[in-house]
C-alpha positions as CSV (number, residue, x, y, z in Angstrom):
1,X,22.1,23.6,19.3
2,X,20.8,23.6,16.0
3,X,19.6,20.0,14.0
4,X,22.6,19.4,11.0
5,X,20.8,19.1,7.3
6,X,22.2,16.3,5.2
7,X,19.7,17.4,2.1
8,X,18.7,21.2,1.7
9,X,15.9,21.2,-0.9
10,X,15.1,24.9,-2.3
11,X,13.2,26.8,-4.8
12,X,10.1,24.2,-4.7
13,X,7.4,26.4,-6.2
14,X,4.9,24.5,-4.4
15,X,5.0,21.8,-1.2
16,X,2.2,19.3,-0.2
17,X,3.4,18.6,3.5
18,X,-0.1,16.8,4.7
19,X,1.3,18.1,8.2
20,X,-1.8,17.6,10.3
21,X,-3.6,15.0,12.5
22,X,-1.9,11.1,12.3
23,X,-4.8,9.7,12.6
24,X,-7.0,9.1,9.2
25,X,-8.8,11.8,7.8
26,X,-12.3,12.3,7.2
27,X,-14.9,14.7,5.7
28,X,-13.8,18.1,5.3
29,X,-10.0,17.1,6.8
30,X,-9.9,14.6,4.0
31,X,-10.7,17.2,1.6
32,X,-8.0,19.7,2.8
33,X,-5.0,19.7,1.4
34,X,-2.0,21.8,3.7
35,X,0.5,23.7,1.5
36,X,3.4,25.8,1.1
37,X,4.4,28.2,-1.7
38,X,7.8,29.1,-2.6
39,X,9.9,27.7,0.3
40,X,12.4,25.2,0.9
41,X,12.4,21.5,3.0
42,X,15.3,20.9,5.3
43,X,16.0,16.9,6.2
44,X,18.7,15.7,8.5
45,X,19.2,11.8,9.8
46,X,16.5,10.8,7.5
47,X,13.8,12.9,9.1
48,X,11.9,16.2,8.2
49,X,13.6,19.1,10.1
50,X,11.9,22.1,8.8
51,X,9.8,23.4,6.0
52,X,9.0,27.3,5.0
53,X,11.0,30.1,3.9
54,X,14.6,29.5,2.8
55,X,15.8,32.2,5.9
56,X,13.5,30.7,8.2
57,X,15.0,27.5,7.8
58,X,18.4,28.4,7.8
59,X,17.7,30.2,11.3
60,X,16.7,26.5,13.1
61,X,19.2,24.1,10.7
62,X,22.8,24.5,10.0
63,X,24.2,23.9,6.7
64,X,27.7,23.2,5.7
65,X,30.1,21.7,3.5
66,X,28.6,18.3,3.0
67,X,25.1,19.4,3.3
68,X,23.8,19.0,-0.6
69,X,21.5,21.3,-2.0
70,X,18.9,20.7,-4.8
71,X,17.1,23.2,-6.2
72,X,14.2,22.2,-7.7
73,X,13.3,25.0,-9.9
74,X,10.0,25.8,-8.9
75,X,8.7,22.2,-8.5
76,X,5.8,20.8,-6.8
77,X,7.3,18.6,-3.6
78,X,4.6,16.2,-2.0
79,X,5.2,13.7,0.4
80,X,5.6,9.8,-1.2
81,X,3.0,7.6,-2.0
82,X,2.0,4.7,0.3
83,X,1.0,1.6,-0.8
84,X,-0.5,-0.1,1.7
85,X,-2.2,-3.1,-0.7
86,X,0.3,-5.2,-2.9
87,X,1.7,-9.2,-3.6
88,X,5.0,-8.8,-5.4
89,X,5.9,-12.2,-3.7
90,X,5.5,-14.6,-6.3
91,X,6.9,-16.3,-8.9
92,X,5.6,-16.7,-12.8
93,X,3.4,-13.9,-14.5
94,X,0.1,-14.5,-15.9
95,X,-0.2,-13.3,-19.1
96,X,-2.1,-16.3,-20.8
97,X,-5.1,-16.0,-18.3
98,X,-5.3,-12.3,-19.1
99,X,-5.3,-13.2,-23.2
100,X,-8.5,-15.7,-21.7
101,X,-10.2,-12.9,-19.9
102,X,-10.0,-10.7,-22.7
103,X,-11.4,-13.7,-24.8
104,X,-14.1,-14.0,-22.0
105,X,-13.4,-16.0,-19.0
106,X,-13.7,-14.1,-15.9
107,X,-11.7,-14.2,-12.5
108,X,-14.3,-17.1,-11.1
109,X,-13.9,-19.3,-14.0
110,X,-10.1,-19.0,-14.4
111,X,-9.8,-20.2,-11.1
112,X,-12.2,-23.3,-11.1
113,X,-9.8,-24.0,-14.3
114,X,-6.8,-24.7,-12.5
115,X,-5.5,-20.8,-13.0
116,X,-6.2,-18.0,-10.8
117,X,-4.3,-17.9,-7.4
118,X,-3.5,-21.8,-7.4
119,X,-1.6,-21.6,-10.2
120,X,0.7,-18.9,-9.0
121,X,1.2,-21.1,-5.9
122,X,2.2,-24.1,-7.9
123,X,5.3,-21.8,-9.7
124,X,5.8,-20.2,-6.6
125,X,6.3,-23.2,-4.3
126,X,9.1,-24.2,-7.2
127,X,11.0,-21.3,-7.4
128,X,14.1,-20.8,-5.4
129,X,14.6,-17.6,-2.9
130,X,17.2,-15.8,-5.9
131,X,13.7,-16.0,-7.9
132,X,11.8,-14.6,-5.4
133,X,13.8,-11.8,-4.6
134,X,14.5,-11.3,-8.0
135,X,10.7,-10.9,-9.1
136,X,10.3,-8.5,-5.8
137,X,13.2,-6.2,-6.6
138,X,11.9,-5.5,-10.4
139,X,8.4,-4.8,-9.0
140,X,9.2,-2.8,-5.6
141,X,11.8,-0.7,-8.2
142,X,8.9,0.2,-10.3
143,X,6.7,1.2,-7.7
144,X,9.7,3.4,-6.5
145,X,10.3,5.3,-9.6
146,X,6.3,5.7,-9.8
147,X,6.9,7.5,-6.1
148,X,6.3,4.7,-3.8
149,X,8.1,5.1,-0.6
150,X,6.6,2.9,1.9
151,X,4.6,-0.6,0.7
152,X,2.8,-3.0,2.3
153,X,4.0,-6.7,0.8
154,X,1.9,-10.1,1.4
155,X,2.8,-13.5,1.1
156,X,0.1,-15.9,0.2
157,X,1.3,-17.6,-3.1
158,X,2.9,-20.6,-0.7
159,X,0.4,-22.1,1.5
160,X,2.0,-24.0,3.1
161,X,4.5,-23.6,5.8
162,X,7.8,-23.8,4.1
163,X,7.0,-21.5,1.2
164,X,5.2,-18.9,3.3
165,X,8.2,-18.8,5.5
166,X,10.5,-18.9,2.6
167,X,8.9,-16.0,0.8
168,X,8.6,-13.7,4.1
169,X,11.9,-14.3,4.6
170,X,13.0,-12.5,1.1
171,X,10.8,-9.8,2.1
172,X,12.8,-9.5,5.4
173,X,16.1,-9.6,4.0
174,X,15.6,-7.0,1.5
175,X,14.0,-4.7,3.5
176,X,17.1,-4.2,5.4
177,X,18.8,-3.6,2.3
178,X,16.2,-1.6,0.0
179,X,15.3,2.0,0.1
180,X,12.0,2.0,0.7
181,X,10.1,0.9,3.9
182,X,8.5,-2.5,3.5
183,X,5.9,-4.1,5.6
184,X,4.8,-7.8,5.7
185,X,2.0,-9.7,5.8
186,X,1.0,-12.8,5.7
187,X,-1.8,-13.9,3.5
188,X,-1.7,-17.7,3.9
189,X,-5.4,-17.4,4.0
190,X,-5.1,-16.3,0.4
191,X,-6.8,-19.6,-0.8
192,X,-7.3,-23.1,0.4
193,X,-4.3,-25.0,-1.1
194,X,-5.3,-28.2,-3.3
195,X,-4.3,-30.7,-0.6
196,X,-7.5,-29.1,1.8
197,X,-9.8,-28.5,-1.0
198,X,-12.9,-28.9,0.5
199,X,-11.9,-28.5,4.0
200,X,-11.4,-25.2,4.2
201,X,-11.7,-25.5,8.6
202,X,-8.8,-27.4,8.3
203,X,-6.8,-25.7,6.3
204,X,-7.4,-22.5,8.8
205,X,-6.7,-24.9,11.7
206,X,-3.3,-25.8,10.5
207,X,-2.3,-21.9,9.6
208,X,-3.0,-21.2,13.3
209,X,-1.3,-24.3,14.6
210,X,1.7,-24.7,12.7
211,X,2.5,-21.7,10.1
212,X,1.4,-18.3,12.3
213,X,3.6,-19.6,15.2
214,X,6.5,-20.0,12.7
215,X,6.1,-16.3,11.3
216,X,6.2,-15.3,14.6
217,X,8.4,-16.7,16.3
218,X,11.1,-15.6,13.3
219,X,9.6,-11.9,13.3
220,X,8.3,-11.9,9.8
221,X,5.2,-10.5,9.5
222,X,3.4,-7.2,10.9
223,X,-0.1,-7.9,9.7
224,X,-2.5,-11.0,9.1
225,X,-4.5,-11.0,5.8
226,X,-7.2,-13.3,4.5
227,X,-9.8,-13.5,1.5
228,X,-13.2,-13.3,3.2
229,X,-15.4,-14.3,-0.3
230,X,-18.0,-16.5,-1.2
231,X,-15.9,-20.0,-2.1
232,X,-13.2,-18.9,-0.1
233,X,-13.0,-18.1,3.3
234,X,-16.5,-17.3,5.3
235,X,-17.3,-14.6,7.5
236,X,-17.3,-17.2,10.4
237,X,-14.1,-18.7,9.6
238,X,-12.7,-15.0,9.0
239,X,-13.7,-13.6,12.1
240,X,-12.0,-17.0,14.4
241,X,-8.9,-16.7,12.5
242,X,-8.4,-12.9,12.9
243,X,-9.2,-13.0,16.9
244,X,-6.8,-15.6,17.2
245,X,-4.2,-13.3,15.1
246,X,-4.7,-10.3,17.4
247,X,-4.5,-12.3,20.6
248,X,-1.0,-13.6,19.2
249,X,0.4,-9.8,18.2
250,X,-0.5,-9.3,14.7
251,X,-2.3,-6.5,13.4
252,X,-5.7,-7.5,11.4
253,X,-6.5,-6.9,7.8
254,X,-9.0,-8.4,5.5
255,X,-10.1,-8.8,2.1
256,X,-13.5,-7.8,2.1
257,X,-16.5,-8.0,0.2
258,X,-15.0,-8.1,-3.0
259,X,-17.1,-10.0,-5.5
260,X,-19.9,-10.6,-3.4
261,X,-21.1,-9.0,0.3
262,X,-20.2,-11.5,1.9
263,X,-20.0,-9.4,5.1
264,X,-16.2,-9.0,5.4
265,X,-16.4,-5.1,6.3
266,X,-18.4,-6.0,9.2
267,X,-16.0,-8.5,10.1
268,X,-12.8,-5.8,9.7
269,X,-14.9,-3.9,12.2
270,X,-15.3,-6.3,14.7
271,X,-12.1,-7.5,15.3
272,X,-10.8,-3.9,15.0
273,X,-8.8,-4.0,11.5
274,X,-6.6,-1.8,10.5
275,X,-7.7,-2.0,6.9
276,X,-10.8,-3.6,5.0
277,X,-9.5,-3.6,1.4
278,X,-11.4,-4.1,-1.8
279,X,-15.3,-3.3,-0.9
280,X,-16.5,-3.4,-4.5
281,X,-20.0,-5.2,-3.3
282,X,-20.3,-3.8,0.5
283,X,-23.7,-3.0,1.9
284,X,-24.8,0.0,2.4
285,X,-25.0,-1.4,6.3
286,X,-21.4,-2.0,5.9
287,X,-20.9,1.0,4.7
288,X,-22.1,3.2,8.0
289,X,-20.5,0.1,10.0
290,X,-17.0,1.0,8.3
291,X,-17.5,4.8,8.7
292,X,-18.5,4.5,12.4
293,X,-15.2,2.8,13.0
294,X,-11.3,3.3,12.8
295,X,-10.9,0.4,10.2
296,X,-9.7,2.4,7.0
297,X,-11.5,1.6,3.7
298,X,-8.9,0.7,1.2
299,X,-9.8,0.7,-2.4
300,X,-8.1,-0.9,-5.3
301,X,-9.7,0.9,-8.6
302,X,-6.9,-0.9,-10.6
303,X,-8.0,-4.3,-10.2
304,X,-11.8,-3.3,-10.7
305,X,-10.7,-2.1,-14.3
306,X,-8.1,-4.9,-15.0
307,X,-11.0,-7.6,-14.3
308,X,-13.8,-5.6,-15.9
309,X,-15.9,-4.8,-12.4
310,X,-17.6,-1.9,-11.3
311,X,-15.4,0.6,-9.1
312,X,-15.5,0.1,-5.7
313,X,-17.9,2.8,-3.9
314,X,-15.6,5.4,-3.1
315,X,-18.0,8.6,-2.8
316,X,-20.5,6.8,-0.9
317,X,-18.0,5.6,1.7
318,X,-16.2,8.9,1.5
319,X,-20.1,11.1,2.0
320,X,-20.7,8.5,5.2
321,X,-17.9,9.6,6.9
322,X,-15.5,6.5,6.4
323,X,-11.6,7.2,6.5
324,X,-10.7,5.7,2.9
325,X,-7.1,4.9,0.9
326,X,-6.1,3.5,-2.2
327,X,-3.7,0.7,-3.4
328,X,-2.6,-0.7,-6.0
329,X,-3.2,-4.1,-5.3
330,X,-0.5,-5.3,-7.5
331,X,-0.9,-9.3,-8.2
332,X,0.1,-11.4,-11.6
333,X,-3.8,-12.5,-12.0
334,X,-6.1,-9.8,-11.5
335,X,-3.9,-6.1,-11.7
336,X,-0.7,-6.2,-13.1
337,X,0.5,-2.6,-12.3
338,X,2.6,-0.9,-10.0
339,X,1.5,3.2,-10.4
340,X,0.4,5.2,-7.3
341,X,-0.2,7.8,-9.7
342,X,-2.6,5.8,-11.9
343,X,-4.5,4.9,-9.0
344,X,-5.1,8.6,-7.9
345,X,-6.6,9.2,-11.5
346,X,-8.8,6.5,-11.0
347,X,-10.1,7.4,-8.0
348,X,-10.7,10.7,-9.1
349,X,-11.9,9.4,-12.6
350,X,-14.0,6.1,-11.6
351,X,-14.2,6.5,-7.9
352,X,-15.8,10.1,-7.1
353,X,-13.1,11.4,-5.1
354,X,-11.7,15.1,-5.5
355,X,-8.7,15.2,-6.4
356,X,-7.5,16.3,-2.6
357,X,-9.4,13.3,-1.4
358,X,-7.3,11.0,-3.5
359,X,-4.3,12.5,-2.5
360,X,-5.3,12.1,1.2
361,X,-6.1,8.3,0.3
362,X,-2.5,7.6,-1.3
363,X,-0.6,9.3,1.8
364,X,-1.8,9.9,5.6
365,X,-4.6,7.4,5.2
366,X,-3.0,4.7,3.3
367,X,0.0,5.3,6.3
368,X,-2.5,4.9,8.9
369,X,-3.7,1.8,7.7
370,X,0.0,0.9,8.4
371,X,0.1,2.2,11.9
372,X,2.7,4.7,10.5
373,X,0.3,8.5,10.6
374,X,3.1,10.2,12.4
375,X,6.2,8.8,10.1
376,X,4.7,8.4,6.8
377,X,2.4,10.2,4.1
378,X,3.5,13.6,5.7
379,X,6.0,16.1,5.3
380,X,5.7,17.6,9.2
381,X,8.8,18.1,10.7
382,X,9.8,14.8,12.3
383,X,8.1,12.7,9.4
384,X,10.4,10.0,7.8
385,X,11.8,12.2,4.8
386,X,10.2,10.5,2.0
387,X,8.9,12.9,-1.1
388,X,8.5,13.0,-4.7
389,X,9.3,16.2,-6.6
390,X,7.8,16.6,-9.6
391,X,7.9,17.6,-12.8
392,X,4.8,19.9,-12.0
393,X,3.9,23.0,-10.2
394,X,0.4,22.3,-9.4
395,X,-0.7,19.3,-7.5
396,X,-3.3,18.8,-9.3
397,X,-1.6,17.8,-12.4
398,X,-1.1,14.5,-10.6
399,X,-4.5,13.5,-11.2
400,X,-4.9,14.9,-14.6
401,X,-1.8,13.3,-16.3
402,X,-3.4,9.7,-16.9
403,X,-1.0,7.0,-16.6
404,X,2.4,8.9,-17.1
405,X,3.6,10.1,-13.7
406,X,5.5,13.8,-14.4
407,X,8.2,12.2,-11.5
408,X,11.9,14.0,-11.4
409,X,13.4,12.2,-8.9
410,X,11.8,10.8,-5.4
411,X,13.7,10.9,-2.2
412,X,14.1,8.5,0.3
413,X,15.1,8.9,3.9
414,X,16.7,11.9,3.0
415,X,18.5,10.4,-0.3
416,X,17.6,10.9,-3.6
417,X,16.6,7.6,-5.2
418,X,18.7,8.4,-8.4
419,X,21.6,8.5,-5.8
420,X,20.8,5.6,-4.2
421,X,21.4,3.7,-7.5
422,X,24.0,5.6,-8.7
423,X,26.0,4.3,-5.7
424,X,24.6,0.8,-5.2
């Protein structure tokens, strides 16, 4: 018996299916992008039945009346982006500390000002749940129609127990209801909250006592985040709080080694993170730990140009052998944008990467850092059915169009976003 196809997709001049290995790539498998030419994509039940020729396909799928067709008239099809680095869950934009960088405050002083992450926390502990989910729709819509299908969302502008748990919560409810597939984490060691400046043990001490039971006992987060950075979080305190979020279920990530080497890679590697994100100071020690391990390296070019910093390291940690993705990183303070595509530019642009290494980095790898290689960032039959089709015929053009993704329509689970909202 042959799979039904809800969504027959034709004519697509060129396909980017990724189909390989779930695990993330490296070295020449990083490098390699798998393709199709003139063919057609078959998805049924939200999955990936078949990809090739248009008569091979229709020899393994049936088709009939309610199957829709697209023809895409010749256009590239790749597999959606995954953003596996972003805080949409706050409240208040920052648009008068950007006017005082530009004037020229950086990050560090901004914060000891009273601005930085403390002030979103101040607006975001004020705002109602509506707010929340308001500001979280606008910005997970944007990063859809930039060809964002799966995104990794933290908390961290709370701090405290009730707004961390209010703030997951949204997250939760909406990802039963939106198109794309959201994961949670909880970054409640995003900063130490004015009542424990100064005792930053404590502060760790009550997140482990009182908030992390909460999130799980409700269900609410996947992953465990923290800020490993000089004034922040150390290494030491890091590395305690991350053990004890394994031993209770979570998966580990970590903010690492962003303004200074603090040591937060080694850290990630330790305690056997799925991601160590950032890296824009790691050793070159670091480096070989990170690429001797199965931690992925994710990069954030965006917020190295938004604050002014060099880019992070990308072709060393790519030439060492490290698995590497890229995110957006999208905050109010320090990178204010939403684009997958701008991202793969940058890397390409500021980073060193080829333009199939980016790719890599903004699909399978990013997925992997997600524990999701065999549903997302592919296109191999039994993937999640998640793709962008273009406005292109070359994947390369994704790179080389600066800032203006050449999107047609992106498809989710099987359904065309423009659907989606057509019906919603």
């Amino acid at each position: 018996m042959t799979d039904r196809a809800d969504l027959l997709i034709t004519n697509i001049g060129e396909l980017v299916t990724m189909a390989g290995t779930p695990i993330p790539r490296r070295g020449e498998d990083a490098r390699s992008i798998p393709l199709s030419r003139d063919c057609a994509l078959a998805c049924g039940g939200g999955k990936v039945l078949g990809t090739g020729p248009l008569d091979d396909i229709l020899l393994t799928v049936s088709v009939d009346q309610d199957t829709v067709e697209l023809d895409v008239s010749g256009r590239l099809v790749t597999p959606g982006f995954v953003d596996s680095h972003t805080h949409p869950l706050y409240y208040g934009d920052r648009q008068d500390e950007f006017a005082m960088r530009a004037a020229g405050a950086d990050y560090e002083e901004i914060a000891a000002s009273g601005g930085g992450i403390l002030n979103s926390v101040r607006r975001t502990r004020e705002a109602t749940s509506e707010q929340l989910r308001d500001t979280l729709e606008r910005h997970l819509y944007t990063m859809l129609t930039h060809g964002t299908t799966t995104v990794e969302v933290k908390s961290g502008y709370g701090l405290d127990l009730e707004t961390e748990l209010r703030c997951l919560r949204v997250a939760a409810e909406l990802s039963n209801e939106w198109p794309q597939t959201i994961l949670r984490t909880f970054l409640g060691a995003h900063e130490v909250p004015r009542e424990f400046m100064g005792r930053a043990d404590d502060y760790i001490e009550y997140i482990l006592e009182e908030v992390l039971p909460a999130v799980r006992e409700e269900g609410l987060a996947d992953f465990v985040d923290i800020f490993c950075e000089k004034g922040v979080f150390t290494p030491e305190q890091s590395l305690r709080y991350l053990k004890k979020a394994v031993e209770m279920g979570f998966g580990a990530r970590i903010h690492a080694d962003e303004f200074h080497d603090t040591g937060g890679a080694a850290v990630a590697v330790e305690v056997g993170a799925f991601s160590a994100d950032h890296l824009l100071s790691i050793s070159e020690d670091n480096i070989a730990r990170i690429a001797g391990s199965s931690t992925v390296a994710t990069l954030l070019p965006g917020t190295a140009l938004f604050l002014g910093k060099p880019f992070p390291p990308g072709r060393r940690l790519l030439d060492a052998g490290a698995a590497v993705a890229i995110a957006t990183d999208f905050n109010p303070g320090s990178c204010f944008c939403e684009s997958m595509p701008f991202m793969v530019n940058l890397a390409v642009c500021q980073c060193g990467f080829t333009v199939e290494e980016a790719i890599t980095a903004a699909t399978v790898n990013a997925a992997a850092s997600l524990g999701m290689g065999t549903r997302k960032g592919t296109l191999a039959r039994g993937s999640d059915a998640d793709m962008i089709i273009w406005d292109l015929d070359d994947y390369r053009g994704i790179a080389y169009h600066m800032a203006i993704p050449d999107i047609a329509d992106v498809v989710v689970s099987g359904q065309p976003v423009s659907t989606v909202f057509e019906e919603s």
